[in-house]
Jmol script that loads the backbone (N, CA, C; Angstrom):
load data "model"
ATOM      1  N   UNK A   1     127.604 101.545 138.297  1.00  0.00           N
ATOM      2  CA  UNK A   1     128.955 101.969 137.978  1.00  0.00           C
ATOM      3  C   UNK A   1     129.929 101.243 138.892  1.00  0.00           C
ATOM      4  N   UNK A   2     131.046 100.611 138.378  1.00  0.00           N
ATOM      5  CA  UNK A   2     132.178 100.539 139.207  1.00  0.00           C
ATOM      6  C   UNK A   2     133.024 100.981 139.431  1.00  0.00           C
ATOM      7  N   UNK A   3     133.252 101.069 141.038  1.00  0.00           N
ATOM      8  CA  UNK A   3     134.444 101.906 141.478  1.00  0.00           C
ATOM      9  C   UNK A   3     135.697 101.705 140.914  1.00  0.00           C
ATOM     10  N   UNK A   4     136.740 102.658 140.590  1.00  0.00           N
ATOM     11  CA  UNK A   4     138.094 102.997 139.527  1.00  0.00           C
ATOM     12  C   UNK A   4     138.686 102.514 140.956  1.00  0.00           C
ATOM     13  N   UNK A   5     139.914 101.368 140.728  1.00  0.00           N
ATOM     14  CA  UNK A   5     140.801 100.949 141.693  1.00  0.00           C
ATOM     15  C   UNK A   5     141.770 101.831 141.227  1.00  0.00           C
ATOM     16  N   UNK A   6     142.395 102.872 142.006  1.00  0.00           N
ATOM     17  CA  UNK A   6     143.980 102.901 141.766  1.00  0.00           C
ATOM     18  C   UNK A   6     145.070 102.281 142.221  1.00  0.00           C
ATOM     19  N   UNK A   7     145.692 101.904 141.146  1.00  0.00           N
ATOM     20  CA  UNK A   7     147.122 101.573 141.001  1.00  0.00           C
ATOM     21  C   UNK A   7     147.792 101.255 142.804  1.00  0.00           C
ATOM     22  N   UNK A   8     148.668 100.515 143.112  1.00  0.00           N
ATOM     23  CA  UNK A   8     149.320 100.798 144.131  1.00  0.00           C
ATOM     24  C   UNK A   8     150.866 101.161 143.158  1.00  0.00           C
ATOM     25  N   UNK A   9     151.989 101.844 144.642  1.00  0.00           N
ATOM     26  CA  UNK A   9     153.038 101.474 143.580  1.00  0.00           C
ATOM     27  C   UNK A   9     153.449 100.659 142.878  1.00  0.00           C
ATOM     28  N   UNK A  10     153.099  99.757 143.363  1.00  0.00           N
ATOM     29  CA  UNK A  10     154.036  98.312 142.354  1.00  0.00           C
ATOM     30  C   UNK A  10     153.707  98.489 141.285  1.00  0.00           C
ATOM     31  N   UNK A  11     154.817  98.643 140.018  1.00  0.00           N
ATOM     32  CA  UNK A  11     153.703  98.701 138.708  1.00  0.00           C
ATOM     33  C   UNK A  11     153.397  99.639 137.747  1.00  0.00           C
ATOM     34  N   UNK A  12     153.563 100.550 138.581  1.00  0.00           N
ATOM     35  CA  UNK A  12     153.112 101.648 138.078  1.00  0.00           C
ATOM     36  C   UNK A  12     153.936 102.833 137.018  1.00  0.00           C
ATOM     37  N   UNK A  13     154.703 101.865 137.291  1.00  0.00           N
ATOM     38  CA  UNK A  13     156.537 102.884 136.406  1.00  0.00           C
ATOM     39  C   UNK A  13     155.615 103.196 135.114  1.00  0.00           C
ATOM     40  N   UNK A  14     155.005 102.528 134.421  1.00  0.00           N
ATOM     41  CA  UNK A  14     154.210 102.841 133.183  1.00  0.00           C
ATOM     42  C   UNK A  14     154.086 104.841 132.707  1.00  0.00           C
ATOM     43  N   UNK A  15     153.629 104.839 133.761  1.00  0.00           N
ATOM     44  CA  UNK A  15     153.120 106.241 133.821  1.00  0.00           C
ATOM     45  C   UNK A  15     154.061 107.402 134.908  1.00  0.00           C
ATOM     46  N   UNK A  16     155.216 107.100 134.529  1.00  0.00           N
ATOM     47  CA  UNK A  16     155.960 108.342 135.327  1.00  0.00           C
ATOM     48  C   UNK A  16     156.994 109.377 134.308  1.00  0.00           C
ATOM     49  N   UNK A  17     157.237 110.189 134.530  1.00  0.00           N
ATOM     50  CA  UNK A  17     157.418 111.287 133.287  1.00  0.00           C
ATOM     51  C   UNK A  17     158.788 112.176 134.302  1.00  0.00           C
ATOM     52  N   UNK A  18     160.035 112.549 133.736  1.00  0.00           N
ATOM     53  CA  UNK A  18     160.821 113.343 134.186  1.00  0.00           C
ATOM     54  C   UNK A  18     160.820 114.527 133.449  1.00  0.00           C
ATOM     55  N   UNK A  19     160.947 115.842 134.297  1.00  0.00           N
ATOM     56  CA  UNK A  19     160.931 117.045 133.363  1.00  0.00           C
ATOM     57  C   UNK A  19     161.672 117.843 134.455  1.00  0.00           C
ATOM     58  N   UNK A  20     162.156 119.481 133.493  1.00  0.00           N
ATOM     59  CA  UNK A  20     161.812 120.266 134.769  1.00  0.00           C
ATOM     60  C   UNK A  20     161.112 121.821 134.412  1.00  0.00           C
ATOM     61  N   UNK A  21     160.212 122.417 135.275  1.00  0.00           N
ATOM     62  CA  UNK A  21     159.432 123.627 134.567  1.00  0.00           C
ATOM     63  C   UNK A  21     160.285 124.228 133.424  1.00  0.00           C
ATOM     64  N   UNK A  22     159.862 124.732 132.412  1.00  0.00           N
ATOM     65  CA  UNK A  22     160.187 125.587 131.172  1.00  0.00           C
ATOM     66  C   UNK A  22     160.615 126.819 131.647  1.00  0.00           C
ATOM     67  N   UNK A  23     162.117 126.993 131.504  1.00  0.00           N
ATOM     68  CA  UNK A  23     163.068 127.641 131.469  1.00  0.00           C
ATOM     69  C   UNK A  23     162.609 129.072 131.873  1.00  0.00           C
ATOM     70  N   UNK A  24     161.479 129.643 130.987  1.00  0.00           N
ATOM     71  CA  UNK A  24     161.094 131.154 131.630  1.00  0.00           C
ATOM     72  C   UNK A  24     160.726 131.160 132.912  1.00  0.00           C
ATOM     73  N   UNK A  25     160.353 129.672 133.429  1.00  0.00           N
ATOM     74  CA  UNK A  25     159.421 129.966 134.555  1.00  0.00           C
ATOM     75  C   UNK A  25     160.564 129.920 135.981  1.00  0.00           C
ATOM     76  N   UNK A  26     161.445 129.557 135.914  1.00  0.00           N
ATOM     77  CA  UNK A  26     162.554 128.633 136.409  1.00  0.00           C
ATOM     78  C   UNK A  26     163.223 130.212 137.693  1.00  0.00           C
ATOM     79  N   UNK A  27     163.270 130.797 138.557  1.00  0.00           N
ATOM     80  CA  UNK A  27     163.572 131.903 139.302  1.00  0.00           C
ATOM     81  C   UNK A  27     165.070 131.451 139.698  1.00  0.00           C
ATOM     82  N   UNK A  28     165.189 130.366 140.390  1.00  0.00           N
ATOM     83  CA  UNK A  28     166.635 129.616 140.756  1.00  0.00           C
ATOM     84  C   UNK A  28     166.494 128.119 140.865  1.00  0.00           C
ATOM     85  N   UNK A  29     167.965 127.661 141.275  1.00  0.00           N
ATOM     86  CA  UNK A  29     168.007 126.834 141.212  1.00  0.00           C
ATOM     87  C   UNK A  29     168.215 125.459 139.880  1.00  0.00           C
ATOM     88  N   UNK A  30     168.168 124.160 140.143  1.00  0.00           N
ATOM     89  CA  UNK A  30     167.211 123.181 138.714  1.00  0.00           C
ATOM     90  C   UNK A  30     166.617 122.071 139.491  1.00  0.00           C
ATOM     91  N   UNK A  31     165.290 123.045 139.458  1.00  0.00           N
ATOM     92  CA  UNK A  31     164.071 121.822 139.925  1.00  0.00           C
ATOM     93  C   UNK A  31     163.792 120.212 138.834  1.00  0.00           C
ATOM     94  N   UNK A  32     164.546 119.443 139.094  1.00  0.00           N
ATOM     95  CA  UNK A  32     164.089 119.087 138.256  1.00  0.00           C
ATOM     96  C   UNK A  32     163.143 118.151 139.099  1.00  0.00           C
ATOM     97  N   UNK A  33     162.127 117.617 138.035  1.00  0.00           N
ATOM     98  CA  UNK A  33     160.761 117.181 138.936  1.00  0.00           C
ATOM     99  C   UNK A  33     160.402 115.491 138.024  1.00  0.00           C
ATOM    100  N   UNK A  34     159.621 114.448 139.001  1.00  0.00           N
ATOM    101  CA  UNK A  34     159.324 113.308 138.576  1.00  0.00           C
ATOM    102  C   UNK A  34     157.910 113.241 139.225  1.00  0.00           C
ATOM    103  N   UNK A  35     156.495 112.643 137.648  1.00  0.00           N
ATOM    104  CA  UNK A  35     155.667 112.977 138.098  1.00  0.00           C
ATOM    105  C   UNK A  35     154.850 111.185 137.633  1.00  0.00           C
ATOM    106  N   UNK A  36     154.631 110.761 138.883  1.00  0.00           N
ATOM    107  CA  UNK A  36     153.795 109.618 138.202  1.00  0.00           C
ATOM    108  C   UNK A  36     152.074 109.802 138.880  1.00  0.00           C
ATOM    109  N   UNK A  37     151.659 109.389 137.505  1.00  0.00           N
ATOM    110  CA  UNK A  37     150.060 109.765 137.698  1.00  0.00           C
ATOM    111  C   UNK A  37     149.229 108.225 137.718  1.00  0.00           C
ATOM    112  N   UNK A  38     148.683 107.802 138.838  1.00  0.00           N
ATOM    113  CA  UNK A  38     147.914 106.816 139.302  1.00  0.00           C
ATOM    114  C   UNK A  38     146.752 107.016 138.225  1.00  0.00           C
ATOM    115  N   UNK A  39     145.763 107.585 138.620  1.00  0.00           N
ATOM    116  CA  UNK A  39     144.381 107.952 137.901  1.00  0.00           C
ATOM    117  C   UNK A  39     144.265 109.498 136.969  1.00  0.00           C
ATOM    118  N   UNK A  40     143.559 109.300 135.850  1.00  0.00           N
ATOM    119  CA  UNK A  40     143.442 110.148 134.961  1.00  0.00           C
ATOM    120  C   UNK A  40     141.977 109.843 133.978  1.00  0.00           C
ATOM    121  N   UNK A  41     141.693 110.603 134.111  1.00  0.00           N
ATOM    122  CA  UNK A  41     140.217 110.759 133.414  1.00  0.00           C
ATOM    123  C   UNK A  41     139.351 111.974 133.028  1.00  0.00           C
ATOM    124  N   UNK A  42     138.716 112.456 131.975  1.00  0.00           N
ATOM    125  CA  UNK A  42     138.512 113.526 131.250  1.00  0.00           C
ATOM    126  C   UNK A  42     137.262 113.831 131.487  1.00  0.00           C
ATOM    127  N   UNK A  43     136.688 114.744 132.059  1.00  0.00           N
ATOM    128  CA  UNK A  43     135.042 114.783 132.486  1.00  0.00           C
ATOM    129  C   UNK A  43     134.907 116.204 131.129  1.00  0.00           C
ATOM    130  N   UNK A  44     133.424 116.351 131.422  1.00  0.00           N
ATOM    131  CA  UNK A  44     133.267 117.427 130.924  1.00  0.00           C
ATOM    132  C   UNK A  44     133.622 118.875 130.463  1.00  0.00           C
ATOM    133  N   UNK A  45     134.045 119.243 131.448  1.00  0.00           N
ATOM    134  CA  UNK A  45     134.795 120.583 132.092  1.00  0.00           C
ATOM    135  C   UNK A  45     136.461 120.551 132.122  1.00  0.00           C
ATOM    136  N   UNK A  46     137.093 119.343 132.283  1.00  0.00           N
ATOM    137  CA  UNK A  46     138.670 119.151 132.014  1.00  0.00           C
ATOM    138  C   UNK A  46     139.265 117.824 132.790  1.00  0.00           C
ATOM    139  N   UNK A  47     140.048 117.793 133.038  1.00  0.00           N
ATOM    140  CA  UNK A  47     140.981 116.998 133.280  1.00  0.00           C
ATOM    141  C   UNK A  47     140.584 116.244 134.968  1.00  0.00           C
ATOM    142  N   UNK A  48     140.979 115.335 135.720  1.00  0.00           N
ATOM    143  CA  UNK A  48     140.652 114.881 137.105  1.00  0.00           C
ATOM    144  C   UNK A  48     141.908 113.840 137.231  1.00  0.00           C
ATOM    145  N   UNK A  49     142.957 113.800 137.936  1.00  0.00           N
ATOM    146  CA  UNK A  49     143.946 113.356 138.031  1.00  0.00           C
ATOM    147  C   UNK A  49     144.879 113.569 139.551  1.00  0.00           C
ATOM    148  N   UNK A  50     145.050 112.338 139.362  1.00  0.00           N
ATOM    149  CA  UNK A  50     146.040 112.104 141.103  1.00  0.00           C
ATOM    150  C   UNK A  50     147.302 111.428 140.998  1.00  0.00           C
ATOM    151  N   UNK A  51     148.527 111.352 142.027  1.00  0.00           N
ATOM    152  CA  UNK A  51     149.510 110.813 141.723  1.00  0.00           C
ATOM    153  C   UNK A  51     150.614 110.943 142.620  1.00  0.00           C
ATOM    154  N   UNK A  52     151.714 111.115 142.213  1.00  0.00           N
ATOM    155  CA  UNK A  52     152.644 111.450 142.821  1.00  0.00           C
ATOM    156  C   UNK A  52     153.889 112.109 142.393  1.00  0.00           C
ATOM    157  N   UNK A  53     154.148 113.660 143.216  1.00  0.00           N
ATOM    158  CA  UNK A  53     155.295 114.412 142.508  1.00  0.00           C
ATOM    159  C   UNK A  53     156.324 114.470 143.578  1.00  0.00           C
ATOM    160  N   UNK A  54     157.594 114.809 142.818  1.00  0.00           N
ATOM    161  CA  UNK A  54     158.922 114.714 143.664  1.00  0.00           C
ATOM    162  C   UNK A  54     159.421 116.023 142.641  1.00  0.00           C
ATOM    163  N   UNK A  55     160.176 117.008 143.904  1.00  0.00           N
ATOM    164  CA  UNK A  55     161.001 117.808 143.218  1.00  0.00           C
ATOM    165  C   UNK A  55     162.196 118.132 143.759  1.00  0.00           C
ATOM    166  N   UNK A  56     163.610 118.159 143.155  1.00  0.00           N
ATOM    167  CA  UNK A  56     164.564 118.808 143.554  1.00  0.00           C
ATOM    168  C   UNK A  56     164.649 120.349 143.868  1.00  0.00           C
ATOM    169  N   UNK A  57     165.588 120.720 144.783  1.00  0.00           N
ATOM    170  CA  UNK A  57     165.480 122.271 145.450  1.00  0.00           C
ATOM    171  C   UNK A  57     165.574 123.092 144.151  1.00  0.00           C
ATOM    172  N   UNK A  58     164.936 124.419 144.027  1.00  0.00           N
ATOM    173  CA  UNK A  58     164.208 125.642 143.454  1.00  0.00           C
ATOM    174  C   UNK A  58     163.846 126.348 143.615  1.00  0.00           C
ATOM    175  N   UNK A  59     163.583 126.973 142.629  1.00  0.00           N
ATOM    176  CA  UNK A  59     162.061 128.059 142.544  1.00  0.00           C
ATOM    177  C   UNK A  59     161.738 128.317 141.393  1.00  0.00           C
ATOM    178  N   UNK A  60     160.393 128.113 141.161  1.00  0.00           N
ATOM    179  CA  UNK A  60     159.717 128.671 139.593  1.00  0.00           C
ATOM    180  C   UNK A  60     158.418 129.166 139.685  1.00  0.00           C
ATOM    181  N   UNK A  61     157.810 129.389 138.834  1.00  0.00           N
ATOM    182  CA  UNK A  61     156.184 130.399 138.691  1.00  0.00           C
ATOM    183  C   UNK A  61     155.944 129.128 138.492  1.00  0.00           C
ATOM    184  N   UNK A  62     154.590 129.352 139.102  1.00  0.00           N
ATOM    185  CA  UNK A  62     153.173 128.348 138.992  1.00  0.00           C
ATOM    186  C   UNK A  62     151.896 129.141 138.899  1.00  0.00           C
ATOM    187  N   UNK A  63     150.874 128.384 137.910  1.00  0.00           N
ATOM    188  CA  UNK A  63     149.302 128.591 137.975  1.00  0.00           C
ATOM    189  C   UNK A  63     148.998 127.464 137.692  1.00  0.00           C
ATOM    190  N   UNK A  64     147.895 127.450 138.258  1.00  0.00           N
ATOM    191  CA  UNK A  64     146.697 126.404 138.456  1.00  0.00           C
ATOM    192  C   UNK A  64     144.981 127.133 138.253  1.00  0.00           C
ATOM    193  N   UNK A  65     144.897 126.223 137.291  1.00  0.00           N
ATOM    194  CA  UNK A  65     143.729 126.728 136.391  1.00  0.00           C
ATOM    195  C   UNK A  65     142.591 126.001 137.273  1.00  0.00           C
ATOM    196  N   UNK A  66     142.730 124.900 138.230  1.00  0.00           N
ATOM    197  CA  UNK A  66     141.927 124.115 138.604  1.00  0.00           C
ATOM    198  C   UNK A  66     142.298 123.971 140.191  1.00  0.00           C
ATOM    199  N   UNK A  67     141.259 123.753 141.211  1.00  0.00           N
ATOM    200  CA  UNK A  67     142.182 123.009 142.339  1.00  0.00           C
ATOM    201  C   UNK A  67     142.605 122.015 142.472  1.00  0.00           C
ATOM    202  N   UNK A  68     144.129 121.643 143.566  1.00  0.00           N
ATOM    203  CA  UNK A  68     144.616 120.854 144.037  1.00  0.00           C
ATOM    204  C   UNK A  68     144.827 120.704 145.347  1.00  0.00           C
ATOM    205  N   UNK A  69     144.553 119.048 145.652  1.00  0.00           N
ATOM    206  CA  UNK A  69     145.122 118.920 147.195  1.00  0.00           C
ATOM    207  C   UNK A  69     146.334 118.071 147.133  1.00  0.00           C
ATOM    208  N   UNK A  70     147.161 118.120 148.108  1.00  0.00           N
ATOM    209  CA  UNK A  70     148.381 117.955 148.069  1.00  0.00           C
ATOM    210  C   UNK A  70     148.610 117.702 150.103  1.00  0.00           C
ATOM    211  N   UNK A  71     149.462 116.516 149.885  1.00  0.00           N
ATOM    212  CA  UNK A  71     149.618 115.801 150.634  1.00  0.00           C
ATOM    213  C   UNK A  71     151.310 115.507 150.709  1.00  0.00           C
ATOM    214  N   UNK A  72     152.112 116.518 151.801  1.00  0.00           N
ATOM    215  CA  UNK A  72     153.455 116.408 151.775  1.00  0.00           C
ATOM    216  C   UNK A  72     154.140 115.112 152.597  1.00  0.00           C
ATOM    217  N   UNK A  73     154.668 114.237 151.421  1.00  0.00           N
ATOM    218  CA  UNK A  73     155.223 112.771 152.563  1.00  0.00           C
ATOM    219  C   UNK A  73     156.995 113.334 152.468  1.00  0.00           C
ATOM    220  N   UNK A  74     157.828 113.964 152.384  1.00  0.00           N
ATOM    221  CA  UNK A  74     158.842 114.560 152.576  1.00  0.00           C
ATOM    222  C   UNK A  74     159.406 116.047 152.075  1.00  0.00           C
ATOM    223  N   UNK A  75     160.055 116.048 152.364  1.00  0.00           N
ATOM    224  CA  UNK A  75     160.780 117.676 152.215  1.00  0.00           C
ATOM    225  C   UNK A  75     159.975 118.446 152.610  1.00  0.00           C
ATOM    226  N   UNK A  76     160.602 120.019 151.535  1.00  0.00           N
ATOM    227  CA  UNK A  76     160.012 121.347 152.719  1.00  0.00           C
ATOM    228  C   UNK A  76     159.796 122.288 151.175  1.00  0.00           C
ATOM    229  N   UNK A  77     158.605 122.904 151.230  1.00  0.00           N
ATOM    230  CA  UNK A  77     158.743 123.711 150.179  1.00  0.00           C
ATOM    231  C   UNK A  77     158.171 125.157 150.862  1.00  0.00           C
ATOM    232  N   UNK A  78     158.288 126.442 149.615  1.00  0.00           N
ATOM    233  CA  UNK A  78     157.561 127.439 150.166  1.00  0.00           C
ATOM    234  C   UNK A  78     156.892 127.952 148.968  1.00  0.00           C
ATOM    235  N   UNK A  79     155.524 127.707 149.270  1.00  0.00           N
ATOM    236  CA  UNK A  79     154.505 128.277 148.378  1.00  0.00           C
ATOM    237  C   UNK A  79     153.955 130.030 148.731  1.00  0.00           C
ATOM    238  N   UNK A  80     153.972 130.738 147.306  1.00  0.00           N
ATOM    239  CA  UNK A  80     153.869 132.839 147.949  1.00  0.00           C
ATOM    240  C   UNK A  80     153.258 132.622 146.815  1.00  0.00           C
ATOM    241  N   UNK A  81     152.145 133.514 147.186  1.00  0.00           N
ATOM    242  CA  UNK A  81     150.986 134.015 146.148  1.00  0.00           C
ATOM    243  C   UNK A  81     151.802 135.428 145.476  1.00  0.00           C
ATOM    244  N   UNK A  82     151.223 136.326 144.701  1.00  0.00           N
ATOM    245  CA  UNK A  82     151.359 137.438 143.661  1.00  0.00           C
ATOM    246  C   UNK A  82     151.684 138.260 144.809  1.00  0.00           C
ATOM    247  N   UNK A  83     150.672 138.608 145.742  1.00  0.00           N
ATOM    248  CA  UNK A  83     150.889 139.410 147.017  1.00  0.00           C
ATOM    249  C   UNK A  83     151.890 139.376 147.756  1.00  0.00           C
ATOM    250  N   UNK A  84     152.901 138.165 147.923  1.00  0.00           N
ATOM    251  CA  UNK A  84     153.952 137.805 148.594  1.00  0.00           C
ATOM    252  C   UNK A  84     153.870 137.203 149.950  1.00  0.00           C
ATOM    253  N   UNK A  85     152.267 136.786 149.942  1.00  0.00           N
ATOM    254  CA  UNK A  85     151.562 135.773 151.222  1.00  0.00           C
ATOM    255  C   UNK A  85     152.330 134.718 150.713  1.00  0.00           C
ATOM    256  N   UNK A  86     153.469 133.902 151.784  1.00  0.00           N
ATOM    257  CA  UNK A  86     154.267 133.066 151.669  1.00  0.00           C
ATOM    258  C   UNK A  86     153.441 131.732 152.791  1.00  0.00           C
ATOM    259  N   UNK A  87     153.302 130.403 152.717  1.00  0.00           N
ATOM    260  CA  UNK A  87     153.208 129.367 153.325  1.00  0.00           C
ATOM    261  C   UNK A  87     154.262 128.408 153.568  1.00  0.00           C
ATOM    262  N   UNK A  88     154.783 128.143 154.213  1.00  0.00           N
ATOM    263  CA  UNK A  88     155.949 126.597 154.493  1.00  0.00           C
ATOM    264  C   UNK A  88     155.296 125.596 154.432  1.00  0.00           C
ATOM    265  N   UNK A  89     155.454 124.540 153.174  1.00  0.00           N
ATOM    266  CA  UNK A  89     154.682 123.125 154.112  1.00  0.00           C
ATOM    267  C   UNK A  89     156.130 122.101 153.947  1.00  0.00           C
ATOM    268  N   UNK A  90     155.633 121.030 155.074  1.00  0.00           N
ATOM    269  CA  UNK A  90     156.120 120.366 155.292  1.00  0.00           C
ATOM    270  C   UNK A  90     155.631 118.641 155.052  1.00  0.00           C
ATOM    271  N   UNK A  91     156.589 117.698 155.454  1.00  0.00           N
ATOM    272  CA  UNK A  91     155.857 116.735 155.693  1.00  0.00           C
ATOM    273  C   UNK A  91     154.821 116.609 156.893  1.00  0.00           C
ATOM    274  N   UNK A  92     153.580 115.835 156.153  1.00  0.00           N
ATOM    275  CA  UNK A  92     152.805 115.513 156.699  1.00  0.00           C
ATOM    276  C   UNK A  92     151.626 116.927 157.006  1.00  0.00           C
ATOM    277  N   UNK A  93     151.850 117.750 156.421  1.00  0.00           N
ATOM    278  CA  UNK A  93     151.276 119.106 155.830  1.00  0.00           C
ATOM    279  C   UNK A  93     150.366 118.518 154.773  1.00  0.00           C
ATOM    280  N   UNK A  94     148.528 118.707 155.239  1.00  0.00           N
ATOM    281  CA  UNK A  94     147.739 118.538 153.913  1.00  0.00           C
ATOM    282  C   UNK A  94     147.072 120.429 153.376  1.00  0.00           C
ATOM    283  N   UNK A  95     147.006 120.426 152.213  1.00  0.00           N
ATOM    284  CA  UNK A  95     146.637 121.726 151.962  1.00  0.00           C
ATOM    285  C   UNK A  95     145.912 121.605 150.693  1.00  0.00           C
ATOM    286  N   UNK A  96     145.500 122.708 150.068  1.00  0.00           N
ATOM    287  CA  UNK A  96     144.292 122.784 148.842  1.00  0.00           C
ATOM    288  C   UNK A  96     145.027 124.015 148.124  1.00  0.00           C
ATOM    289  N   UNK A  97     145.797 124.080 146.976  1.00  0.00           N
ATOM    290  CA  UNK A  97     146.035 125.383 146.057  1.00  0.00           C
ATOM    291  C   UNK A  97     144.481 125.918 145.293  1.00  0.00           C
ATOM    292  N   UNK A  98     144.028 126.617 145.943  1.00  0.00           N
ATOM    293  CA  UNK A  98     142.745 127.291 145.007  1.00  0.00           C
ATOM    294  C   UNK A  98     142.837 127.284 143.531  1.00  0.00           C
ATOM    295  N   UNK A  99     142.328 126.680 142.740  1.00  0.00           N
ATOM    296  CA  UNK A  99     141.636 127.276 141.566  1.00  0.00           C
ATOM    297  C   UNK A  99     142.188 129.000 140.961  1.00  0.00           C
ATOM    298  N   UNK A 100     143.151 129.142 139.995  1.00  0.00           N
ATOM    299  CA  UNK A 100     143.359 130.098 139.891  1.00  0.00           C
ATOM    300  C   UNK A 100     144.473 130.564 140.397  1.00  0.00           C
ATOM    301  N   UNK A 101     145.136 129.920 141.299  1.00  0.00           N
ATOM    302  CA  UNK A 101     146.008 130.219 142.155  1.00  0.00           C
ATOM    303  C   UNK A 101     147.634 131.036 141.147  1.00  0.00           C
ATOM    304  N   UNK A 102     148.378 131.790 141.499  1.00  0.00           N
ATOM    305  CA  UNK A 102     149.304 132.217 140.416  1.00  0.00           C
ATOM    306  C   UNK A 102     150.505 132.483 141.567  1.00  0.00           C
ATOM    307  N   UNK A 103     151.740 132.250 141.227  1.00  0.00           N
ATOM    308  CA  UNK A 103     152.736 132.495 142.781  1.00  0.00           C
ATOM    309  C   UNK A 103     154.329 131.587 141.908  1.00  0.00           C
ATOM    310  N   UNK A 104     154.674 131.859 143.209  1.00  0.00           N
ATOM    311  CA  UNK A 104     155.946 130.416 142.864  1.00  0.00           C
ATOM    312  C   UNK A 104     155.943 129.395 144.143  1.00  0.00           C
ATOM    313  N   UNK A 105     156.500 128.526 143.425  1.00  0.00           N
ATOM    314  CA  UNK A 105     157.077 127.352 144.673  1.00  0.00           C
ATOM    315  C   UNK A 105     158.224 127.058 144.526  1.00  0.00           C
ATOM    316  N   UNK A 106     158.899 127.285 145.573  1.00  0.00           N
ATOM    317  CA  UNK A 106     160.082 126.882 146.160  1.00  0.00           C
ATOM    318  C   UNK A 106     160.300 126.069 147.015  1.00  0.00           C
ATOM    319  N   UNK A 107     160.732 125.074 146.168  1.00  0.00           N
ATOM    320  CA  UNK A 107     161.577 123.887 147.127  1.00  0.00           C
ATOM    321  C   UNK A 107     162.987 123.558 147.483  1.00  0.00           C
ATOM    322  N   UNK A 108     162.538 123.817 148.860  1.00  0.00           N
ATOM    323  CA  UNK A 108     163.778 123.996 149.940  1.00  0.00           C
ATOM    324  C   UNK A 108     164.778 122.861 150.443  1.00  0.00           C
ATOM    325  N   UNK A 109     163.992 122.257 150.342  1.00  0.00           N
ATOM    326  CA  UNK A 109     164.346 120.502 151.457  1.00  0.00           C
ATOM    327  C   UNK A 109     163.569 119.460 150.091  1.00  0.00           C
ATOM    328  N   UNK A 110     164.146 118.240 149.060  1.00  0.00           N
ATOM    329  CA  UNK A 110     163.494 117.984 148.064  1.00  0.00           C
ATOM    330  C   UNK A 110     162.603 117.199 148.443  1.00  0.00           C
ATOM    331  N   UNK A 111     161.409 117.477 147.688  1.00  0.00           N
ATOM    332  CA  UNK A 111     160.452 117.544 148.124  1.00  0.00           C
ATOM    333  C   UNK A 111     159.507 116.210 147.611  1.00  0.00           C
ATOM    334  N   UNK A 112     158.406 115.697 148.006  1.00  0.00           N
ATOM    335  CA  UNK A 112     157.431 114.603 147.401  1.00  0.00           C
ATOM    336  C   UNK A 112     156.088 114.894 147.664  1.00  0.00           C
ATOM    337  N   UNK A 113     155.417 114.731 146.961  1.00  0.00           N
ATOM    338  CA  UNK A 113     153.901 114.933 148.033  1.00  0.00           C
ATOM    339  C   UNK A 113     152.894 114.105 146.648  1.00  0.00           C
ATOM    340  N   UNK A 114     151.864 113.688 147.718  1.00  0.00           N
ATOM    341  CA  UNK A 114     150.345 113.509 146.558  1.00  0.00           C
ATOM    342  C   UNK A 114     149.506 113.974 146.516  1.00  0.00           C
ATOM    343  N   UNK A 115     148.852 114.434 145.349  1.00  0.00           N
ATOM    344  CA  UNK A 115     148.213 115.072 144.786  1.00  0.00           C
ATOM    345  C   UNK A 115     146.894 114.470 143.603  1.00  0.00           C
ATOM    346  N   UNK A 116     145.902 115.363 144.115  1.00  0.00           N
ATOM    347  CA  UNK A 116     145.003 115.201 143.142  1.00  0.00           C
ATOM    348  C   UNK A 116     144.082 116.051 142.894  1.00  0.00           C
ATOM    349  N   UNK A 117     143.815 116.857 141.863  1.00  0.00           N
ATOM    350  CA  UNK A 117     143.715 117.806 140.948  1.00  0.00           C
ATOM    351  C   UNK A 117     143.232 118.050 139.658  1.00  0.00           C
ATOM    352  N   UNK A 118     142.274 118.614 139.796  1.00  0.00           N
ATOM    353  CA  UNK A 118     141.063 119.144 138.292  1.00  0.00           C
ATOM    354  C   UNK A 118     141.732 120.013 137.596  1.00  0.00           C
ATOM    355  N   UNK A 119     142.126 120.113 136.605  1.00  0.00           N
ATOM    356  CA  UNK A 119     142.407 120.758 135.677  1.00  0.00           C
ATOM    357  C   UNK A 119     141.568 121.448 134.499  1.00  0.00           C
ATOM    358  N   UNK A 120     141.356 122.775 134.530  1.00  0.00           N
ATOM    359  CA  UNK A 120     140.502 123.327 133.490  1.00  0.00           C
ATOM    360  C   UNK A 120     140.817 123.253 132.182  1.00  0.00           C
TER     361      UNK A 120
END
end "model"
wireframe off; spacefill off
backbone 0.3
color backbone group
């Protein structure tokens, strides 16, 4: 088998997508968010994908059906589970959203980070 090179930036505009979460999910603010995805590939079980997201200041509901790690290269967000267990990350903050995970994120300071993430 050969190893999958990813992408550097150069190039890569191909695959970048502007949106911002769907309106129900949206608490304050307008996040709006830019998401370019380096690698993408479909295994058995779902989705396997990495990249890079940027978001303007917010807050909206999130779930994640799959885990993610996430790698903050600017801003400041605040991730709170259902319980109201709140986290700050920052730049240069690496972390893992569990599988299942359900909460909001709020971004405070706009934000960038990379990510890569299984999707069920």
């Amino acid at each position: 088998m050969i190893i999958d090179i990813v992408p550097g930036y150069a190039g890569a505009d191909a695959n970048i997508e502007e949106y911002r979460p769907d309106a129900e999910k949206i608490i304050s603010g307008d996040p709006a968010q830019w998401l370019r995805t380096d690698y993408i590939t479909e295994t058995g079980n779902g989705t396997f994908d990495g990249g890079e997201w940027r978001s303007q200041p917010g807050k909206y509901k999130v779930s994640f059906s799959g885990p993610e790690y996430c790698e903050i290269l600017e801003g400041e967000s605040i991730v709170t589970d259902l319980e109201g267990n709140a986290k700050t990350v920052r730049a240069g903050d690496r972390f893992i959203v569990p599988a299942g995970f359900e909460g909001t994120w709020e971004v405070t300071i706009p934000c960038r980070k990379i990510f890569i993430c299984f999707t069920l």
